[in-house]
Structure formats: C-alpha cells, structure tokens
Phi, psi and omega in degrees: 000142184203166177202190171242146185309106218276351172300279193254349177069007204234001158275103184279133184232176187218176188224159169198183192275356201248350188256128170217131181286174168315323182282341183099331173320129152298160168292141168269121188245140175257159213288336181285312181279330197094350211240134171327132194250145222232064193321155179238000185277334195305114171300306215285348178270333135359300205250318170291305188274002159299312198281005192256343161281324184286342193276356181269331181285307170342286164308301184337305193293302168315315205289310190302333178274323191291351163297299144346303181272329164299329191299308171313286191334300170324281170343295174274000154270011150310285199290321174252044178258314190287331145342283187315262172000295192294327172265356151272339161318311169327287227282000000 
C-alpha cells in the first residue's frame, strides 16, 4: 500500500507491519529509502521538535549551574586549605 504525504505532496510513502508506533498507528515510510519520513511540512512533527530543543537546552542550564557549584566548592576548599596550612606554619 502506498501514497503521497499528505503534508508536503511530495514524497511517496509506503507502510508495513513492522514499522509501527506506541499507539499501533503505522509509520509513513518513504518508499524510495525505506526510513520513516520525517515531514518538515507536518504541524505535528513541528511541535515534537520545539519541544525536543527546549528539552535539550534544559541539561545546558543544568550543567552550567552544577559548574557554578563546583566552582564555589573548589573555592572554598582552597580557602580552608590555605587556613589549615597558616595554622600549621604557626604551631
């Protein structure tokens, strides 16, 4: 069974029992690669990749604060190393 992308007009897909989703709908597969076709015309694929940048931007943030706090850490076991050191130099 086969068609055209109902998106973009412009891509012939095909279907088959083995490409299937979590939901059970078959994939619109395009018929020349074989490989799920990944419409750019599609709002819904549209809308999956907004969210798939914001969720990729999300760790970024994270990472940048878990740097911050290492950074702090660093610091302050600087500071009472170099503490420690002045009060063994004392005694």
């Amino acid at each position: 069974m086969s068609s055209i992308c109902k998106y973009c007009n412009k891509v012939e897909l095909t279907f088959d029992k083995f490409h299937v989703s979590k939901s059970g709908k078959m994939i619109p597969l395009d018929k020349q690669s074989g490989l799920p076709h990944q419409c750019s015309e599609n709002p819904y694929s549209q809308s999956q990749q907004t969210q798939s940048q914001s969720q990729q931007q999300q760790p970024k943030q994270y990472q940048h604060q878990e740097e911050d706090s290492v950074q702090k850490l660093l610091v302050s076991m600087n500071e009472k190393l170099d503490r420690l050191i002045n009060l063994a130099e004392r005694k």
